[in-house]
DOVO-622361 format. One record per residue: residue in three letters; x, y, z of N, C-alpha, C in turn. Coordinates in nm, 4 decimals, decimal comma. Layout:
PT | aa | n_X | n_Y | n_Z | ca_X | ca_Y | ca_Z | c_X | c_Y | c_Z
PT | Ala | X | Y | Z | X | Y | Z | X | Y | Z
...
# end
This chain:
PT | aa | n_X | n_Y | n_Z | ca_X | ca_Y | ca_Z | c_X | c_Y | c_Z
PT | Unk | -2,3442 | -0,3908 | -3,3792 | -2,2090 | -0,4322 | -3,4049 | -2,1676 | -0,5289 | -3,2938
PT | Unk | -2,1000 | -0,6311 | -3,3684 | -2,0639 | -0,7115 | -3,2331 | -1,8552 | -0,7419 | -3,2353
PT | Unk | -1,8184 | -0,7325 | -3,0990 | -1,7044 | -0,7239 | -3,1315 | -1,6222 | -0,8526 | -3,0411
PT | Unk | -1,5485 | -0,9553 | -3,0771 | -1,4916 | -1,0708 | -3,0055 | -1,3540 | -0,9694 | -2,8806
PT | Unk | -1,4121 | -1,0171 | -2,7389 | -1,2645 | -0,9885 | -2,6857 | -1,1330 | -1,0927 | -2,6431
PT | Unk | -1,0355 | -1,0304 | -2,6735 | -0,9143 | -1,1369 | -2,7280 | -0,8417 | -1,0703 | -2,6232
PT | Unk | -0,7609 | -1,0893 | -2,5238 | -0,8673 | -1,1995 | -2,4085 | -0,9809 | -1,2115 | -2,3781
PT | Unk | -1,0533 | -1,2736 | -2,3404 | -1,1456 | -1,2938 | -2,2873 | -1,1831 | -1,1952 | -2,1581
PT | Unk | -1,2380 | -1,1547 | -2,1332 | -1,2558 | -1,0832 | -1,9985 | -1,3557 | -1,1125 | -1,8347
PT | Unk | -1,2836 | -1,0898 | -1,7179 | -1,3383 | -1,2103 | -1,6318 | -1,4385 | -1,0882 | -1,5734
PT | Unk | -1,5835 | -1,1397 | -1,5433 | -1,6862 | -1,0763 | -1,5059 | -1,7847 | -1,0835 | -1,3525
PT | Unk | -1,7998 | -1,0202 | -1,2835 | -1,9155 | -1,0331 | -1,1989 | -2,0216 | -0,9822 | -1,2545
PT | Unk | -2,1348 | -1,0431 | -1,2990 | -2,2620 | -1,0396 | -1,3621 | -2,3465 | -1,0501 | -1,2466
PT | Unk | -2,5122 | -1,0418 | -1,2836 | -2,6099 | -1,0530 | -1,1914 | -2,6760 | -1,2178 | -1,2117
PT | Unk | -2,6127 | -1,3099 | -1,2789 | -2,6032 | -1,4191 | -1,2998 | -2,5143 | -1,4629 | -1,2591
PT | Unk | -2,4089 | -1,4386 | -1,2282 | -2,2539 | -1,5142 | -1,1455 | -2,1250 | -1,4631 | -1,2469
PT | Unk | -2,0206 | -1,5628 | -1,1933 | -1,8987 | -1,4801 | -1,2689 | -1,8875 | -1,5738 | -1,3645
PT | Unk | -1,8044 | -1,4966 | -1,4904 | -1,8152 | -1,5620 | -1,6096 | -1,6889 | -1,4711 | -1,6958
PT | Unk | -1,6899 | -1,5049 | -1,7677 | -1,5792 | -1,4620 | -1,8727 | -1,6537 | -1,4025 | -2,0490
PT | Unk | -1,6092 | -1,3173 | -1,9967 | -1,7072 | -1,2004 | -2,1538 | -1,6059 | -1,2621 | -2,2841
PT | Unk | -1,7052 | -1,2778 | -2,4152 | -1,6296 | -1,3098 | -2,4609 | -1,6161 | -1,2321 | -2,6111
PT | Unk | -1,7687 | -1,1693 | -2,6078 | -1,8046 | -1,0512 | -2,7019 | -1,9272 | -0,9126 | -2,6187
PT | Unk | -1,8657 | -0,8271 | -2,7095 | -1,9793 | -0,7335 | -2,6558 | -2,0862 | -0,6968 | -2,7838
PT | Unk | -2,2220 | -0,6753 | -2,7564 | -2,2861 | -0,6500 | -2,8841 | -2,3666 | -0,4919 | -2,8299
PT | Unk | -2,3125 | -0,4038 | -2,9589 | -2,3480 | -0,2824 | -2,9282 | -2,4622 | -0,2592 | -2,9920
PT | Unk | -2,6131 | -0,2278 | -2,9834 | -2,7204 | -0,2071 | -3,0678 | -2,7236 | -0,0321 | -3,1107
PT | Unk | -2,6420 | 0,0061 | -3,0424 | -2,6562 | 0,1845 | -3,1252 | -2,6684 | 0,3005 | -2,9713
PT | Unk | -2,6784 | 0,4004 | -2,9409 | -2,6795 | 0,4660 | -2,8795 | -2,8404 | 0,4970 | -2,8010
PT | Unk | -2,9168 | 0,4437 | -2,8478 | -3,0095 | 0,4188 | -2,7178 | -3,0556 | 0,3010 | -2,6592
PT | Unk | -2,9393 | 0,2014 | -2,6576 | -2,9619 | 0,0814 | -2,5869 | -2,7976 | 0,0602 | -2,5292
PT | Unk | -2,8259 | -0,0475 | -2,4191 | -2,7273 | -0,0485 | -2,3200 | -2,6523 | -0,2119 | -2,3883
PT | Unk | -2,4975 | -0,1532 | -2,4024 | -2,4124 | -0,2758 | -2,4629 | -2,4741 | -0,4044 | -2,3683
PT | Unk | -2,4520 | -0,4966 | -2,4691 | -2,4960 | -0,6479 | -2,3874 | -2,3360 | -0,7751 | -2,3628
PT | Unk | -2,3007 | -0,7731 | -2,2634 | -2,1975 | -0,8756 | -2,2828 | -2,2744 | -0,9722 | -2,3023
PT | Unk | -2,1606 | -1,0622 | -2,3837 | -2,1931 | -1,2209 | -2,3951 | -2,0901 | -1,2923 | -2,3042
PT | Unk | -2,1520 | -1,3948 | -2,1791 | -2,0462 | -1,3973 | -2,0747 | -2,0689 | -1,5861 | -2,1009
PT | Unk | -1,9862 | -1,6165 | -2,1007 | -2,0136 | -1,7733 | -2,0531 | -1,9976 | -1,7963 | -1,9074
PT | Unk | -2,1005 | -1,8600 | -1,8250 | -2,0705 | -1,8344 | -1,7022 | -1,9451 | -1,9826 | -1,6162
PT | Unk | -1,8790 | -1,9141 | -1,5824 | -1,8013 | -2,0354 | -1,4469 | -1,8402 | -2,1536 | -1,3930
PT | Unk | -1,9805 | -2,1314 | -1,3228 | -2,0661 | -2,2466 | -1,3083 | -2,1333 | -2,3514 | -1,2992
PT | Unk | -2,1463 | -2,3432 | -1,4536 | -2,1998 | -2,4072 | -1,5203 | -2,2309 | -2,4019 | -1,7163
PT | Unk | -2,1099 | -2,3348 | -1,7308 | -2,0514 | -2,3064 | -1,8427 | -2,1809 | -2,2751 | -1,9713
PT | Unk | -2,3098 | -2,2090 | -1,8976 | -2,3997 | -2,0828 | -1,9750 | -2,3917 | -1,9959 | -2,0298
PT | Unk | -2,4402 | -1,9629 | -2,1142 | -2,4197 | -1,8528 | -2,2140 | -2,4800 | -1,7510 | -2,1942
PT | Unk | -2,5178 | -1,6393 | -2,1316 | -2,5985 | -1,5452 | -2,1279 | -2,5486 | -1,4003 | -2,1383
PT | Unk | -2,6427 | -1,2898 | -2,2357 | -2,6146 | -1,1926 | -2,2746 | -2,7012 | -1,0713 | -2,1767
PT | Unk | -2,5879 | -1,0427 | -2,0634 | -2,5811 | -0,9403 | -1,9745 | -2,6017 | -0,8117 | -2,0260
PT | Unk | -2,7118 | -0,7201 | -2,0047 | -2,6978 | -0,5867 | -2,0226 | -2,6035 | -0,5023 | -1,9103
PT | Unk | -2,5334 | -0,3919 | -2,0263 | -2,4483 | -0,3308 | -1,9136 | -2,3889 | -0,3095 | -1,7843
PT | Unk | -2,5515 | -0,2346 | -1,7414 | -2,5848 | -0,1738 | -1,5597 | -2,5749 | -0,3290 | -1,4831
PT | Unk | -2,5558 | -0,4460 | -1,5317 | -2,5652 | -0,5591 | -1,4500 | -2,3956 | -0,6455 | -1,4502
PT | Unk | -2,3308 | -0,5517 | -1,4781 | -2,1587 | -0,6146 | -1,5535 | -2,0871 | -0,5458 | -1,4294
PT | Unk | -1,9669 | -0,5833 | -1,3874 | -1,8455 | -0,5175 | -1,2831 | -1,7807 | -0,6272 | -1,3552
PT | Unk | -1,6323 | -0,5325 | -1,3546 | -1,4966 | -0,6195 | -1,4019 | -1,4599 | -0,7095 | -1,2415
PT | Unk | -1,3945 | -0,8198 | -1,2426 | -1,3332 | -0,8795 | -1,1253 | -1,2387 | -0,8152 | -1,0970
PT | Unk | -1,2011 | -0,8346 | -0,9865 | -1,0692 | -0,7655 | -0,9157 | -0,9436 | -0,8636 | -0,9370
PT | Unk | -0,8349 | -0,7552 | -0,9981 | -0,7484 | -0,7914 | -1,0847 | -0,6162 | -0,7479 | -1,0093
PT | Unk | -0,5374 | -0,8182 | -0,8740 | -0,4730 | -0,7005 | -0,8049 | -0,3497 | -0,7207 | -0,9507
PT | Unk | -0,2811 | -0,7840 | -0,9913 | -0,1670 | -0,7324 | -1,1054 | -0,1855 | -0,6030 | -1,1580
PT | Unk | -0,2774 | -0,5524 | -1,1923 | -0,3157 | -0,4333 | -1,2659 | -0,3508 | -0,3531 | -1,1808
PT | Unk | -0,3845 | -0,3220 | -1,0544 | -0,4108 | -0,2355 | -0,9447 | -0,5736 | -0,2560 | -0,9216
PT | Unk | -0,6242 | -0,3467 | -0,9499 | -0,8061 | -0,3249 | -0,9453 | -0,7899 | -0,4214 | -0,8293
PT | Unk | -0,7781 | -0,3689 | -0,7285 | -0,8014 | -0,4779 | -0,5927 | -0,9541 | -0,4537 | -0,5056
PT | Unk | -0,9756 | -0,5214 | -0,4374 | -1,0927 | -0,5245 | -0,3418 | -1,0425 | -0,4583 | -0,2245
PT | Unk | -1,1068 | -0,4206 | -0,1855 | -1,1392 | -0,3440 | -0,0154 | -1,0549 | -0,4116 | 0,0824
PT | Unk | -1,0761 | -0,5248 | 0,0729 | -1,0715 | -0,6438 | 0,1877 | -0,9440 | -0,6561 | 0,1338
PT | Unk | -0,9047 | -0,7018 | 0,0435 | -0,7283 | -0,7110 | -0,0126 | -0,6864 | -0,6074 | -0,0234
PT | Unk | -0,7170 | -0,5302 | -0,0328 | -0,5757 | -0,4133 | -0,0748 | -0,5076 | -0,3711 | 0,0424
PT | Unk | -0,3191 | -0,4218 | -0,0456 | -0,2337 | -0,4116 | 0,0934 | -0,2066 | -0,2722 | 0,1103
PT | Unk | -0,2836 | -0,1473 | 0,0419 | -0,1908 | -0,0405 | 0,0438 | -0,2865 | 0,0023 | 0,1349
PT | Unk | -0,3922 | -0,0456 | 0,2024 | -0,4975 | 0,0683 | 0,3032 | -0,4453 | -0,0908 | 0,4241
PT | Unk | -0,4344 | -0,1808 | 0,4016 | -0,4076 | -0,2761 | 0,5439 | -0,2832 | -0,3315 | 0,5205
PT | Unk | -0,1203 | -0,2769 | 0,5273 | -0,0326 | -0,2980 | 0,4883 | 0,0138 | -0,4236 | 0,6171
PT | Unk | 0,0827 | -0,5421 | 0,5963 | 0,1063 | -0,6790 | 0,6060 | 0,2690 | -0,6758 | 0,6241
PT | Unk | 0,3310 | -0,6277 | 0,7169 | 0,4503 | -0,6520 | 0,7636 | 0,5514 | -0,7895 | 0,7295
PT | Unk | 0,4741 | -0,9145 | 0,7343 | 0,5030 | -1,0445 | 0,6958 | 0,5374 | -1,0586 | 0,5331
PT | Unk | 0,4504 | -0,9553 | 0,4941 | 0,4361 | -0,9960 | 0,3510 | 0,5306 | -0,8745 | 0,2758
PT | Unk | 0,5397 | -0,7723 | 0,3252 | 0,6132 | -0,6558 | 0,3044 | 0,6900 | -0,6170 | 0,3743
PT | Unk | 0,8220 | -0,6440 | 0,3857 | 0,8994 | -0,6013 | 0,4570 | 0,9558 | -0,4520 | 0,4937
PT | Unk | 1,0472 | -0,4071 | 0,5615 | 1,0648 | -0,2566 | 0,5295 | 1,1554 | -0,2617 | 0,4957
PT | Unk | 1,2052 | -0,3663 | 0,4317 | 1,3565 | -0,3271 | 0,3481 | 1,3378 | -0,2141 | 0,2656
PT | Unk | 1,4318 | -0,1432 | 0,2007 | 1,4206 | -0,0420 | 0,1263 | 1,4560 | -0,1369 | -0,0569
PT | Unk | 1,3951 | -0,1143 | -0,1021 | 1,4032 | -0,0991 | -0,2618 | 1,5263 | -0,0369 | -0,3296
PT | Unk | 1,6385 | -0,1273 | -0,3788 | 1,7814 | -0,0212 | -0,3930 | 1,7302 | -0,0543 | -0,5676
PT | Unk | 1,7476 | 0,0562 | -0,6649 | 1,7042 | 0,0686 | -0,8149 | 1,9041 | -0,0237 | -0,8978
PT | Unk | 1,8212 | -0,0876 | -0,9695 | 1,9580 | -0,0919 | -1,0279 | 2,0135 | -0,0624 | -1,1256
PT | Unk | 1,9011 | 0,0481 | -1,2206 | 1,9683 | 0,1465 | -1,3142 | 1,8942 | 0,2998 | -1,2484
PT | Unk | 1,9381 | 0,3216 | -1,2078 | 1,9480 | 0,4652 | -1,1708 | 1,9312 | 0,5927 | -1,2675
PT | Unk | 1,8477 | 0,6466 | -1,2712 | 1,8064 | 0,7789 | -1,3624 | 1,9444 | 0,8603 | -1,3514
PT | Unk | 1,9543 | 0,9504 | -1,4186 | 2,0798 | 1,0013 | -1,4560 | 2,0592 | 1,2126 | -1,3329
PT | Unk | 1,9025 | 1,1764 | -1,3406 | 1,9078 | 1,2834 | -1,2294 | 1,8981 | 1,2364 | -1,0696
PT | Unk | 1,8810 | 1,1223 | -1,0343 | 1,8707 | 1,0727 | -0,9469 | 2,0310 | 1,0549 | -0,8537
PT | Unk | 2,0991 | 1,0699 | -0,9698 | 2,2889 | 1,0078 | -0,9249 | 2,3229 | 1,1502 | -0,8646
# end
């Protein structure tokens, strides 16, 4: 079965990074294959599984080691102002 992803999805492969654009499933004793077009040099190659990692996505919380402000928090960049809510939960009042 092969299935189109709508978005596209951004990849670290064992070929470089690339953007998945289908996955093809052959059945339960074989390992899904992305189809990635790579960044590069805009190649087509169909990645088995164990060789796929999603990119680090900080909007969505998937950050890297080295970026993530919540283990090396950035004073400049985060202030300690406090966060005032401006609809307020009704148990919170």
């Amino acid at each position: 079965m092969i299935t189109q992803l709508n978005p596209p999805l951004p990849l670290h492969t064992s070929k470089g990074d690339g953007l998945a654009h289908f996955v093809i499933d052959y059945g339960p004793e074989t390992d899904l294959l992305w189809v990635v077009f790579m960044d590069k040099d805009g190649a087509c190659w169909s990645v088995p599984n164990p060789e796929v990692r999603m990119k680090f996505n900080w909007s969505v919380g998937r950050r890297s080691e080295s970026n993530d402000m919540a283990t090396q928090p950035n004073e400049e960049i985060r202030p300690s102002a406090q966060l005032r809510r401006v609809y307020p939960r009704t148990s919170e009042t």
